[in-house]
C-alpha atoms as one frame of an Amber mdcrd trajectory, in Angstrom:
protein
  66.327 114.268 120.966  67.524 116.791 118.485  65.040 116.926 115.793  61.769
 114.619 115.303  62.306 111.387 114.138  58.999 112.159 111.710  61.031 114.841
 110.112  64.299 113.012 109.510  62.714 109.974 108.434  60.923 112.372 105.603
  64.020 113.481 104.664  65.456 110.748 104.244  63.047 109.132 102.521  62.977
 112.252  99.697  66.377 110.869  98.457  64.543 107.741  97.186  65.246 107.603
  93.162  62.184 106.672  92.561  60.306 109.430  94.494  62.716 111.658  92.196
  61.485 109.948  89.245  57.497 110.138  89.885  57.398 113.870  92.345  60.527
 116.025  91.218  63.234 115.504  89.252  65.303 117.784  91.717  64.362 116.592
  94.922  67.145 114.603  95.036  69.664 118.024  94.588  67.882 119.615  97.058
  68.820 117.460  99.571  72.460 116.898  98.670  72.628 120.697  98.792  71.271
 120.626 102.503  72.923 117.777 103.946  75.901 119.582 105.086  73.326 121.130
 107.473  71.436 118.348 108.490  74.599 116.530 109.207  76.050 119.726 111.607
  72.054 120.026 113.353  72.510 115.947 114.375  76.559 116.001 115.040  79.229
 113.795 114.295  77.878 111.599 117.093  74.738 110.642 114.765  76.598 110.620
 111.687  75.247 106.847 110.955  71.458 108.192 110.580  72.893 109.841 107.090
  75.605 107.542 105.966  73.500 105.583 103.570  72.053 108.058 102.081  75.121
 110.175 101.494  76.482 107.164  99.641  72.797 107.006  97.643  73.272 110.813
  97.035  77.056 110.413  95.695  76.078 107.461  93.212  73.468 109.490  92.081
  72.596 109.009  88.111  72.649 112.651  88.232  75.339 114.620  87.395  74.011
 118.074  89.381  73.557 116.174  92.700  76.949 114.772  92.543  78.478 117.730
  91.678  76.398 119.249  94.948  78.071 116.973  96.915  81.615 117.271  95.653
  81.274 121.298  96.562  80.641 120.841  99.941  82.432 117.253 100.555  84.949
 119.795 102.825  82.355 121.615 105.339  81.226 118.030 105.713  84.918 116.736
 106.707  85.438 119.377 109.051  81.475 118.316 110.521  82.677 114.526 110.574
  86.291 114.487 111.991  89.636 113.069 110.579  88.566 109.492 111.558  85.077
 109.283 109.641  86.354 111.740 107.075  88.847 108.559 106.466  86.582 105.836
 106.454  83.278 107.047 104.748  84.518 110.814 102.950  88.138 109.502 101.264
  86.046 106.880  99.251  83.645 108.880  97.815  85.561 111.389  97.835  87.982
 109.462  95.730  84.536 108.860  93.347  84.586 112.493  92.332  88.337 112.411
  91.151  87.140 109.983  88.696  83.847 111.910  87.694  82.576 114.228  84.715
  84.211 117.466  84.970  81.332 119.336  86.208  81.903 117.496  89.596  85.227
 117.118  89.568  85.413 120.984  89.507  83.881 121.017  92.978  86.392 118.927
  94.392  89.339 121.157  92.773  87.772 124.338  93.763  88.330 123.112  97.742
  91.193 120.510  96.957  93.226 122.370  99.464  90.405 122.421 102.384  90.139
 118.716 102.231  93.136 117.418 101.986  94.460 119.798 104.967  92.036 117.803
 107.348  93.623 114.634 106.029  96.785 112.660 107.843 100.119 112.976 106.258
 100.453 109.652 104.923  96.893 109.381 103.759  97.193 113.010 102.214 100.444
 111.470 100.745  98.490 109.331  98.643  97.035 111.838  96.559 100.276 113.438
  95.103 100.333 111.017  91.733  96.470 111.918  91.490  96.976 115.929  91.439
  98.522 115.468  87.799  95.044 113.806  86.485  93.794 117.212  87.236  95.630
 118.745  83.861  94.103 116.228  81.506  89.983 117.420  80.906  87.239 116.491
  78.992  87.260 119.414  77.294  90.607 120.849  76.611  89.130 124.842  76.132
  87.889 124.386  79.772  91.043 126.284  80.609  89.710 128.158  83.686  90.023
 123.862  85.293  93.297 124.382  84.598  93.585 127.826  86.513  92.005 126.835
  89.586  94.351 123.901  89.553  97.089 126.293  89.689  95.745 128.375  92.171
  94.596 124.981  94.433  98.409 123.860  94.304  99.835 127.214  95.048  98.184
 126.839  98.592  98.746 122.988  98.741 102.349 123.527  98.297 102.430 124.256
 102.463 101.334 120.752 102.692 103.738 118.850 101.495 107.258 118.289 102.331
 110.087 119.645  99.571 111.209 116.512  97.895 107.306 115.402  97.366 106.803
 119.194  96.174 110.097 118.901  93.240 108.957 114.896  92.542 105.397 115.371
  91.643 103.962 119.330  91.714 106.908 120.643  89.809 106.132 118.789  86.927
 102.703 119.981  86.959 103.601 123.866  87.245 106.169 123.373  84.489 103.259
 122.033  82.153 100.419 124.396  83.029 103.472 127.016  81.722 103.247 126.233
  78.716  99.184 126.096  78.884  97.969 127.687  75.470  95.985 130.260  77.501
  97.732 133.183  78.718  95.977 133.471  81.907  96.631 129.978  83.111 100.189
 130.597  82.293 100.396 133.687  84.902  99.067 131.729  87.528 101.513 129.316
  87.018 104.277 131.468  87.063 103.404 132.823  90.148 103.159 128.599  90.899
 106.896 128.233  89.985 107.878 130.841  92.110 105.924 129.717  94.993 107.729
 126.522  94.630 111.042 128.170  94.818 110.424 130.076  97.937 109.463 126.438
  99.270 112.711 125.112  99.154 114.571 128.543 100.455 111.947 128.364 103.330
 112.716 124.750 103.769 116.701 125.127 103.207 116.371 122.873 100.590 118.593
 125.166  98.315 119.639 122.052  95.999 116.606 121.322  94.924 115.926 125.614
  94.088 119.120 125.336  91.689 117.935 122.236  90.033 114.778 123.650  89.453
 115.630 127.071  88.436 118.733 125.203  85.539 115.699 123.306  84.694 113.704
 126.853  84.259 116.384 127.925  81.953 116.741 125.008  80.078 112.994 124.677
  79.225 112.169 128.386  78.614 115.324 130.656  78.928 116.726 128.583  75.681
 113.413 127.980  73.963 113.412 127.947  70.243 110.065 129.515  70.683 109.394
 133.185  72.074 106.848 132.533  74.061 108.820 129.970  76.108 111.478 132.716
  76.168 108.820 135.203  77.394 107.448 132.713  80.262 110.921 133.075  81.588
 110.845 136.716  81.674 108.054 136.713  83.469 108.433 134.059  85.740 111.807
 136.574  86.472 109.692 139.757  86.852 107.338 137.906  89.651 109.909 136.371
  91.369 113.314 138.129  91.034 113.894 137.941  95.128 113.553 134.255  95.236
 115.493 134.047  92.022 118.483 135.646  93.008 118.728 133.886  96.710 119.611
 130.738  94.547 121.870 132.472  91.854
């Protein structure tokens, strides 16, 4: 009742790797790159018409249509729900952790607006993943590493303040010391986002053990750079500095 069947079952049926093969090679992007829209024009309701060949699109051989997918895996969640993002978006969604970078990138990019649509304890379960996000194929793809930063500074809010100093401190503390200068300012403005966490969140044990640990690892470097992090990390957050000195 909401669009021909003729039309849908074409569309479908344009996903078909071996149409892709023998009528165009990127027939098969095209249609990951629409399916967001196709998916809001039917409604959650008729979500099962497209399930198959969201999961044919995702294990594309294809690199481009995967990575498609992984950009807009988060307009679809938000189209879908938290119950069928659970059962049929976490899985795949899980695929594109594990991918080539140029998809993975798409899921890092909107990290944040996924796993806000997420439960608690099944957002939970991604904490120990957010660290594979350092480690890329290509080690001068440092602008990964940047949007990482920037991702956790806004997943920070998610996440409760002993998760935050057991699992996405140790991150920040490592993209400080990134060998590109720019990733290092984004993290410092990480670490002090991390700090005003725990004041927010009274957790003012956990600020001092991070901020000895701050000292420890760049205040008292051998190197100058290290020494230099810390001054910066001081000039961009001297407020939430001094609350917990």
């Amino acid at each position: 009742d909401i669009i021909p069947q003729p039309l849908l079952d074409q569309y479908l049926s344009m996903t078909d790797p071996a149409r892709a093969q023998t009528v165009d090679t990127e027939i098969a992007k095209h249609c990951a790159y629409s399916l967001p829209g196709v998916a809001l024009t039917l409604g959650r309701q008729n979500w099962h018409c497209l399930k198959d060949t969201y999961e044919t699109l995702a294990s594309d051989v294809q690199w481009k249509v995967r990575r498609t997918l992984a950009f807009s895996i988060h307009e679809l969640a938000v189209i879908l729900g938290d119950q069928l993002t659970a059962a049929d978006l976490v899985p795949i969604f899980n695929g594109f952790l594990k991918d080539l970078d140029e998809v993975r990138i798409g899921v890092l990019k909107h990290l944040y607006d996924f796993l806000k649509l997420l439960h608690a304890d099944k957002r939970r379960e991604y904490l120990y993943q957010l660290q594979e996000f350092v480690v890329t194929d290509n080690s001068r793809n440092w602008r990964f590493r940047y949007e990482l930063a920037e991702q956790l500074i806004l997943i920070l809010e998610l996440y409760n303040p002993n998760d935050v100093y057991d699992y996405l401190r140790h991150i920040a503390l490592t993209l400080c010391s990134d060998k590109v200068s720019e990733v290092r300012w984004i993290s410092f403005k990480l670490v002090v986002a991390i700090l005003q966490k725990f004041y927010a969140n009274n957790a003012s044990a956990l600020g001092l053990n991070f901020i000895n640990e701050l000292v420890v690892r760049f205040r008292h470097c051998s190197k100058w750079v290290g020494r230099q992090a810390f001054a910066f990390i001081c000039q961009v957050g001297m407020f939430s500095l001094c609350i917990f000195m």
